[in-house]
C-alpha positions as CSV (number, residue, x, y, z in Angstrom):
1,X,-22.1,-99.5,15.6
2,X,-26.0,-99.1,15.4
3,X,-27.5,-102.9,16.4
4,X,-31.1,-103.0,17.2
5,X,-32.8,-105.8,18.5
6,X,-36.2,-107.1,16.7
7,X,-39.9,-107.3,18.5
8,X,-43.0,-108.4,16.1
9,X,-45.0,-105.3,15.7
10,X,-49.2,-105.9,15.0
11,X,-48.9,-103.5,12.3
12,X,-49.1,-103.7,8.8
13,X,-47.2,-102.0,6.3
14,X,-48.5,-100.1,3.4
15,X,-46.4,-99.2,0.6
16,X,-46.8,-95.4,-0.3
17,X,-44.7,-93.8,-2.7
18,X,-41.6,-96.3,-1.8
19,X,-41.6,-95.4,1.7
20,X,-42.9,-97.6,4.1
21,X,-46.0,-96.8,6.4
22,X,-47.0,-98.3,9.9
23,X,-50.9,-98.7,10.9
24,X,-53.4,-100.7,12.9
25,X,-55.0,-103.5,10.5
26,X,-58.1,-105.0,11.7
27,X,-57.4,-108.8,12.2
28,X,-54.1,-108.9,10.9
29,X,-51.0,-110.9,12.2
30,X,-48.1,-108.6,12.1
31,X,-44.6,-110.7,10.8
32,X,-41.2,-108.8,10.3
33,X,-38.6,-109.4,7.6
34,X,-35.5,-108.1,8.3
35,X,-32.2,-106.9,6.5
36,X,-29.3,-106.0,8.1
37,X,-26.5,-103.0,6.5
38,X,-23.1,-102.7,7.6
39,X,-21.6,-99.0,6.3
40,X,-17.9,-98.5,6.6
41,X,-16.5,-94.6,6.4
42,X,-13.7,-93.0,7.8
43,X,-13.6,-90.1,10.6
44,X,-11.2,-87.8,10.9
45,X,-9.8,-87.4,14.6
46,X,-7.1,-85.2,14.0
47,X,-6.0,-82.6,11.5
48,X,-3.3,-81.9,9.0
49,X,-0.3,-80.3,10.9
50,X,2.5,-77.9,9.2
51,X,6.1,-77.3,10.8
52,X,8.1,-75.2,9.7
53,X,11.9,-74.6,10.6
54,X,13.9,-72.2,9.9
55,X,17.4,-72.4,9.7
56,X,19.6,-68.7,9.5
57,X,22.0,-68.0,7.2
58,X,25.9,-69.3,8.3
59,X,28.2,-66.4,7.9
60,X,31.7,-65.5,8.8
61,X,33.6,-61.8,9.0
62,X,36.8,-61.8,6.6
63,X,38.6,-59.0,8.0
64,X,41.1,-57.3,5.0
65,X,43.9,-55.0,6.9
66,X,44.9,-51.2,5.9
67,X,47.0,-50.7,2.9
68,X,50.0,-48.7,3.5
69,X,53.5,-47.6,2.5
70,X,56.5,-45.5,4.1
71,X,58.2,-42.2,2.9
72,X,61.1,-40.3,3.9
73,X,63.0,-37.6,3.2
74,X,66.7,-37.9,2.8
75,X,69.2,-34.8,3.1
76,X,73.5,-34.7,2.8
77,X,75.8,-32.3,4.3
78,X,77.9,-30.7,2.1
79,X,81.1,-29.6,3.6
80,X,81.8,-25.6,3.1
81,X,84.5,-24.7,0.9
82,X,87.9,-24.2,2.3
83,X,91.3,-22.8,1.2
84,X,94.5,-21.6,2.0
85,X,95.6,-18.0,0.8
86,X,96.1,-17.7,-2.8
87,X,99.3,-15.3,-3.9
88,X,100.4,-14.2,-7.6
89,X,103.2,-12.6,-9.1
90,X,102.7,-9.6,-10.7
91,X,104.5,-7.4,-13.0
92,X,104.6,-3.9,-14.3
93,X,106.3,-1.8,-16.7
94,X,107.9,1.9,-16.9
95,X,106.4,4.2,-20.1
96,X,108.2,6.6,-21.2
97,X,106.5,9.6,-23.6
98,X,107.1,12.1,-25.9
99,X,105.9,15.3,-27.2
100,X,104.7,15.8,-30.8
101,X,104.8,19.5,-32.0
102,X,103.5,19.5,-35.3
103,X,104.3,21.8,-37.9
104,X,103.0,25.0,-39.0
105,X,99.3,24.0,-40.8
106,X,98.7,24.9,-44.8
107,X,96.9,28.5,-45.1
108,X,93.8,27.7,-46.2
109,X,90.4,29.5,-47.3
110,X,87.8,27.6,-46.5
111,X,84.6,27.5,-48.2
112,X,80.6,26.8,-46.3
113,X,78.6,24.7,-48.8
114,X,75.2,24.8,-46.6
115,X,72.9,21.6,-46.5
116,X,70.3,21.2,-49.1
117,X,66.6,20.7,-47.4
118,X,62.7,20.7,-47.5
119,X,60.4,21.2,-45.4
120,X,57.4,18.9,-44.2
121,X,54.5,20.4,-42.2
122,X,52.9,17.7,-39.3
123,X,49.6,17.9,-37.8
124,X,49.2,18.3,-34.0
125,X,49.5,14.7,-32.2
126,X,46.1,14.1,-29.9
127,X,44.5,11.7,-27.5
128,X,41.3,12.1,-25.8
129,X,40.9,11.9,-22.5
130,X,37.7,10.5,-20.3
131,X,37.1,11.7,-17.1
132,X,34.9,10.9,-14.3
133,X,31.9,12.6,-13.3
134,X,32.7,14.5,-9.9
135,X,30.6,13.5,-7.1
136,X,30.3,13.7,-3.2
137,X,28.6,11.6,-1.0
138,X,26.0,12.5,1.3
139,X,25.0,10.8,4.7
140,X,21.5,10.6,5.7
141,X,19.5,8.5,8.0
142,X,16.6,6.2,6.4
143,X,13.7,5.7,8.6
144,X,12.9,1.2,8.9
145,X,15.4,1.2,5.8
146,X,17.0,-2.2,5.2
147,X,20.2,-2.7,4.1
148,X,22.0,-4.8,1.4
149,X,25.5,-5.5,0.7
150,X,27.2,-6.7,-2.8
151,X,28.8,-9.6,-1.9
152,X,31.5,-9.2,-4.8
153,X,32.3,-5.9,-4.4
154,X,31.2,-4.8,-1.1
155,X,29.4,-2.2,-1.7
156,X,26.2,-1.3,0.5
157,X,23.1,0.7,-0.3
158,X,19.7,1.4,1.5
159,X,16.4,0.7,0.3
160,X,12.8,1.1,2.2
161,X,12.1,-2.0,0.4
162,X,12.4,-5.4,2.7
163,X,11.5,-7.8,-0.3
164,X,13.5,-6.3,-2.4
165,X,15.3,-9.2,-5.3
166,X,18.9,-7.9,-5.3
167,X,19.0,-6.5,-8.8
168,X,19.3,-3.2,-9.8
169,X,18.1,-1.4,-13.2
170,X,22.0,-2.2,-14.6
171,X,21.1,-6.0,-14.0
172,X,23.7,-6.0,-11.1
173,X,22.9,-9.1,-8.8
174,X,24.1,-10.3,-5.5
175,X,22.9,-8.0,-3.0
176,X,22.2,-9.4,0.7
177,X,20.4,-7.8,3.1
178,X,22.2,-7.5,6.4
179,X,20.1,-5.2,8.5
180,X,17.2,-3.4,9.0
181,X,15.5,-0.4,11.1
182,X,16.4,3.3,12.0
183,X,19.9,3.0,9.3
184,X,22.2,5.7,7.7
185,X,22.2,6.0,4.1
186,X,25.1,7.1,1.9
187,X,23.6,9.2,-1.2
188,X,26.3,9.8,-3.7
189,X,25.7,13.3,-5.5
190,X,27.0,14.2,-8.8
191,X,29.0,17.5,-9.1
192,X,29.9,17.3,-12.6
193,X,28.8,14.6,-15.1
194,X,31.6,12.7,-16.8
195,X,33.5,14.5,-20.0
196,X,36.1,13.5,-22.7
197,X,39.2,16.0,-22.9
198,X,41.7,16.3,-26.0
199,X,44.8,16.4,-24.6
200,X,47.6,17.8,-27.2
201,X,50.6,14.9,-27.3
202,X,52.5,17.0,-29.5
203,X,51.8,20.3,-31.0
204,X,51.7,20.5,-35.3
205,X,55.1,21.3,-36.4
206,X,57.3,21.9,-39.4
207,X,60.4,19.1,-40.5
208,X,63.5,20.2,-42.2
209,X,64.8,17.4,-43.9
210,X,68.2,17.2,-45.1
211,X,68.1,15.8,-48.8
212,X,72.1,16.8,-48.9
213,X,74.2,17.2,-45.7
214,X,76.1,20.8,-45.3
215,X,79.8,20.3,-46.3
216,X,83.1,22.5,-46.1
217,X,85.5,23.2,-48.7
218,X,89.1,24.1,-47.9
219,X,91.7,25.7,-51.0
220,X,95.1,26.0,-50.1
221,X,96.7,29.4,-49.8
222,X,99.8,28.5,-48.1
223,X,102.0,24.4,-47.6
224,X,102.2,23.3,-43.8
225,X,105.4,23.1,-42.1
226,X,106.7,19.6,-40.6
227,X,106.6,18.6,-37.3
228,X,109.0,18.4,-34.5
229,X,109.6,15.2,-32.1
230,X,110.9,16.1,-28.0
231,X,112.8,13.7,-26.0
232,X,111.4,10.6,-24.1
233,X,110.9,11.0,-20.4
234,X,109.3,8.9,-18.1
235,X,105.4,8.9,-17.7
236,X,104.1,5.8,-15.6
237,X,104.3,2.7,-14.7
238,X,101.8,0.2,-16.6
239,X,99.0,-1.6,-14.3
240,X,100.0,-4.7,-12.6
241,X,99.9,-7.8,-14.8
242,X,100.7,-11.5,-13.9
243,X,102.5,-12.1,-17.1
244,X,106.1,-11.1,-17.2
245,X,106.8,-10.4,-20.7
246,X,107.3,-7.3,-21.9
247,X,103.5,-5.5,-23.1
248,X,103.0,-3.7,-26.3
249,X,103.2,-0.1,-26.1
250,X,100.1,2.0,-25.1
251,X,99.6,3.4,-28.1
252,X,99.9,0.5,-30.4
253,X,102.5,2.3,-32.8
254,X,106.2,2.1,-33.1
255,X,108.9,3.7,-35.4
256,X,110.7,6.9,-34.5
257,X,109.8,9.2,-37.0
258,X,105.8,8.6,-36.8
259,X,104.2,11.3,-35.1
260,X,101.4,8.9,-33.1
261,X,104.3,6.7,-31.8
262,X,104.6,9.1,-28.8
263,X,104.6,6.4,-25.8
264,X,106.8,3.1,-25.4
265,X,107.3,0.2,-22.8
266,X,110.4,0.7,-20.9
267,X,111.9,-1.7,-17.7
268,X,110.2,-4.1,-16.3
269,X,109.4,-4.6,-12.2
270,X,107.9,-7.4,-9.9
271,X,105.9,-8.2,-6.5
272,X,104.1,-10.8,-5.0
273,X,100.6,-10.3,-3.7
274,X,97.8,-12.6,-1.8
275,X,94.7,-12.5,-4.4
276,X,93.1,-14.7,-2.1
277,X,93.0,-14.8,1.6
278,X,92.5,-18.4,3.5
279,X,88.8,-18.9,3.9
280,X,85.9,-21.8,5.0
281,X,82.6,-21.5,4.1
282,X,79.9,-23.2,6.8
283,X,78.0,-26.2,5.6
284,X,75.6,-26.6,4.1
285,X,72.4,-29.2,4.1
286,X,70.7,-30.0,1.4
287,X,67.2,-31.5,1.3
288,X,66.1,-34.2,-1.7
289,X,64.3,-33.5,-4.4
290,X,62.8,-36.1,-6.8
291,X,63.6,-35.2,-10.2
292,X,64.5,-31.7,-9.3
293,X,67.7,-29.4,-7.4
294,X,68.3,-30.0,-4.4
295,X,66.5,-27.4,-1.8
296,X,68.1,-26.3,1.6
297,X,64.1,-26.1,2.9
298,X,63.2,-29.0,4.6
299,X,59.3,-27.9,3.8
300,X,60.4,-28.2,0.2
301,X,62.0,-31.4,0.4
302,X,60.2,-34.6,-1.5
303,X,58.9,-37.8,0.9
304,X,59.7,-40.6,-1.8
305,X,59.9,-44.7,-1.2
306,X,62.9,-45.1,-2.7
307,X,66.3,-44.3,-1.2
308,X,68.3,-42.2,-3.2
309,X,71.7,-42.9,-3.3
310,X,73.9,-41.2,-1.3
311,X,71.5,-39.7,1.2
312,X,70.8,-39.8,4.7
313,X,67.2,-40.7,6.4
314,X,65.8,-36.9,7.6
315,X,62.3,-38.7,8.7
316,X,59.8,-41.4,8.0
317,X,55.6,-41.3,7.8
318,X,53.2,-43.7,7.0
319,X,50.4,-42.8,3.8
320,X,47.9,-45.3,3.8
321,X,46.9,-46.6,0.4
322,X,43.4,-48.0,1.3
323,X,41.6,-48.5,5.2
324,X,40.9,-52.1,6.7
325,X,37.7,-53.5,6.2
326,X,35.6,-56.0,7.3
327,X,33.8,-58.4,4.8
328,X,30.5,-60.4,5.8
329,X,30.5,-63.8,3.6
330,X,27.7,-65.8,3.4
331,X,28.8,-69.5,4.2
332,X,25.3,-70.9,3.4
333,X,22.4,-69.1,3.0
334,X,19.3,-68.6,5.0
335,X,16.8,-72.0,4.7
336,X,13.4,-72.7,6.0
337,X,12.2,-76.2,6.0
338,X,8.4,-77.4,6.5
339,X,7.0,-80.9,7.8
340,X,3.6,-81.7,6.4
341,X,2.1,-84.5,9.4
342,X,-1.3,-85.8,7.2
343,X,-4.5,-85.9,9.1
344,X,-5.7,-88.6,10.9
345,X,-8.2,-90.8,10.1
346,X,-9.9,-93.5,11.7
347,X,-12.2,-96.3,10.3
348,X,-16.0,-96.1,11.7
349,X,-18.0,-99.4,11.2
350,X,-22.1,-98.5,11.4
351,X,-24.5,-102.1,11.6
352,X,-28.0,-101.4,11.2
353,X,-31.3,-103.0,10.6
354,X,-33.8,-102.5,8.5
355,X,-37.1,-104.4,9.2
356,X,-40.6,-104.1,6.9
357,X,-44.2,-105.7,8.4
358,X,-45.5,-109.0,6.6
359,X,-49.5,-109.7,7.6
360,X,-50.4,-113.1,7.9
361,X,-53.7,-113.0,8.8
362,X,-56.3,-110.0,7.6
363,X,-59.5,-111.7,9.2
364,X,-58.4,-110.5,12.8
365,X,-60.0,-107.6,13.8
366,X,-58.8,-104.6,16.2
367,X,-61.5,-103.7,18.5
368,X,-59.8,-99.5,18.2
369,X,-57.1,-97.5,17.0
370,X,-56.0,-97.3,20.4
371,X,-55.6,-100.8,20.8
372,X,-53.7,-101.5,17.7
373,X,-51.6,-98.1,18.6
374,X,-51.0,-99.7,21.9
375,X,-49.9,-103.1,20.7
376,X,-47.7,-102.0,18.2
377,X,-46.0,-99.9,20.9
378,X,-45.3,-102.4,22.4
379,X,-43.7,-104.1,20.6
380,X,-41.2,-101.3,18.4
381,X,-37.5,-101.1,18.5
382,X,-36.1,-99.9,21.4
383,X,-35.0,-97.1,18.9
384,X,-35.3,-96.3,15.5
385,X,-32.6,-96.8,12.5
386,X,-31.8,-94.1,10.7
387,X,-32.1,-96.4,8.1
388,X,-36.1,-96.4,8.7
389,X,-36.4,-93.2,10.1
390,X,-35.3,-91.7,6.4
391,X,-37.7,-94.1,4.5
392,X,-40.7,-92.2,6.6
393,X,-42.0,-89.1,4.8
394,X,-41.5,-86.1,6.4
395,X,-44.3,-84.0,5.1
396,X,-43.7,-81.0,6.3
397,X,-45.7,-80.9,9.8
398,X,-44.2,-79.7,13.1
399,X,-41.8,-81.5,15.1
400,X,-41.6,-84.3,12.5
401,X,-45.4,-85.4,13.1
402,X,-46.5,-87.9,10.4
403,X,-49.4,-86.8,8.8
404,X,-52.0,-89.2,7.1
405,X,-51.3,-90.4,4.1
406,X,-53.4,-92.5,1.1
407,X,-56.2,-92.7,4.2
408,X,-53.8,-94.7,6.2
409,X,-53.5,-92.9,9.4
410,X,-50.4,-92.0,11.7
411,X,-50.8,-89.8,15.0
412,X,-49.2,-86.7,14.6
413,X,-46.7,-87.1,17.5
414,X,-47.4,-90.5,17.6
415,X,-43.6,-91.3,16.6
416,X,-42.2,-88.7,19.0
417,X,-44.6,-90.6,21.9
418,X,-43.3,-93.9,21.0
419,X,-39.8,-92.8,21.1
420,X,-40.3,-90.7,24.0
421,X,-41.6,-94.0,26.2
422,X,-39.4,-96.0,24.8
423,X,-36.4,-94.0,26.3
424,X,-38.7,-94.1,29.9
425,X,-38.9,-97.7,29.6
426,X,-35.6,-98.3,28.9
């Protein structure tokens, strides 16, 4: 609050340019009319103020176990095969034979038609033959030669060439060099350079073919004579049959007077023989195999889930189907939250006064400047309003020195004194 207290200055006041100026009047009585102002405002004592919080994310782990299923492998026994000797009867038979003596043959002439043929020439049957050119190799040593290898074939050659691309003039790529420095080199020399031989399959040769085969004719000169039957003696015995009844005859024909009937079946004899002798087999495991034989490997065998009927459990193992895994989920999210606190304001009440000079009397008279200059010092505020310090024109002169205006005259410095003993006096 700016209150100042009011003294009568012996000054009067000239208006110039709206602003008012003080100076010594000769014979004047100095009167002041006053006005006070009252200016509200507000001052700010404290600022605006932010706060933020923050708040992290709220999550939780869902854990999700392995995944997994059992196989096995099943096998059976199967028992070996056992059995008691196996025993047959058997039979077999006597033959008897007889001897066939023809009688005398027809005299006949016989006549030699020869074959009727051509002849058809054929050329010589060929093929050609490629050989290889003949070569030998031939070892040499290769001063700093470097050394590459095929990696398909494997073959190696030397070169005196360290950047060398791995491609020969046929276009043959993939050569690595291994090694490098004092090395041996393998020169393969050609003998003989590759030729093609016509190898004879068959030589040309001349066919006979037989358009009509050779044939004999017989005339007869003089009639055959008949044959004579001997008597039936014993021959064999037949091979050993398990069916008793008596077998045809070995030669399939029968009546006395045919000349190919010449063996017969005669008395029949028996035995009894073991075919079979008493045996058991080992057994046997067999192994499981899904939709397949069965397998007397193990390493062959199927692991299945399913339990095939009928089989017994070999072993167990456990596949896993998919791993355990752990899930982060987000519960509620990360937040940030911010507090705005306003600024702070406070309310400033400024009082001040504004006074102007009224003369009374012009007929007084100042004896000096100085005099009037020291009266109206006197007699000023003990300090001066804002208000009336912006209503004097500041004309530009140093330290805020009023300088004379209209012919009205004001000290330069003579403010800056006045305040300046005013704040000694007070």
């Amino acid at each position: 609050m700016n209150m100042h207290s009011s003294t009568k200055i012996g000054l009067a006041a000239v208006a110039v340019a709206g602003v008012a100026t003080v100076v010594a009047a000769p014979g004047a009585q100095a009167a002041q009319d006053c006005k006070t102002t009252t200016v509200t405002s507000q001052v700010k004592v404290a600022d605006e103020k932010k706060t933020t919080t923050v708040t992290p994310a709220v999550t939780h782990v869902e854990h999700t176990d392995a995944v997994s299923h059992e196989e096995s492998r099943f096998s059976r026994v199967v028992e070996g095969e056992s059995h008691e000797a196996v025993t047959e009867d058997q039979f077999r038979n006597s033959v008897y034979t007889r001897t066939y003596t023809p009688g005398t043959d027809a005299v006949t002439d016989t006549i030699e038609h020869p074959a009727e043929t051509h002849t058809v020439e054929h050329p010589a049957e060929t093929h050609v033959v490629h050989h290889e050119a003949v070569t030998h190799e031939e070892t040499r040593v290769t001063e700093r030669g470097y050394a590459y290898r095929q990696k398909e074939t494997g073959k190696v050659r030397y070169l005196n060439t360290p950047d060398w691309n791995g491609e020969d003039e046929h276009g043959d790529k993939g050569w690595v060099r291994f090694a490098e420095g004092d090395l041996t080199e393998t020169v393969t020399v050609v003998d003989q350079e590759a030729w093609d031989e016509t190898v004879v399959d068959k030589a040309a040769w001349t066919e006979t073919v037989v358009d009509k085969e050779a044939w004999t004719e017989t005339v007869v000169i003089e009639e055959a004579t008949p044959a004579v039957f001997g008597p039936w003696q014993w021959d064999h015995f037949t091979a050993w049959t398990t069916t008793s009844g008596t077998p045809a005859d070995e030669d399939g024909q029968d009546g006395e007077d045919n000349p190919l009937n010449l063996s017969q079946i005669g008395e029949q004899y028996e035995q009894t023989v073991i075919t079979k002798e008493a045996y058991t087999a080992p057994d046997v495991t067999l192994y499981f195999v899904e939709d397949g034989e069965p397998t007397t490997n193990l390493a062959d065998a199927s692991w299945t889930a399913e339990v095939p009927e009928g089989w017994d459990l070999v072993d167990t193992r456990t596949v896993e189907d998919s791993p355990a895994s752990d899930v982060t989920v987000v519960d509620s999210p990360a937040s940030s939250v911010t507090v705005v606190i306003p600024a702070v304001y406070e309310t400033k009440t400024d009082t001040s006064e504004k006074c102007a000079a009224v003369v009374k009397d012009a007929s007084t008279k100042v004896a000096s400047t100085d005099v009037a200059s020291t009266k109206a010092e006197s007699e000023v505020p003990t300090r001066i309003d804002a208000g009336l310090a912006g209503n004097l024109p500041n004309t530009g002169g140093p330290n805020g020195a009023l300088l004379a205006v209209g012919g009205l005259l004001a000290g330069i410095g003579g403010i800056g004194t006045f305040l300046t003993r005013r704040r000694k006096n007070a």
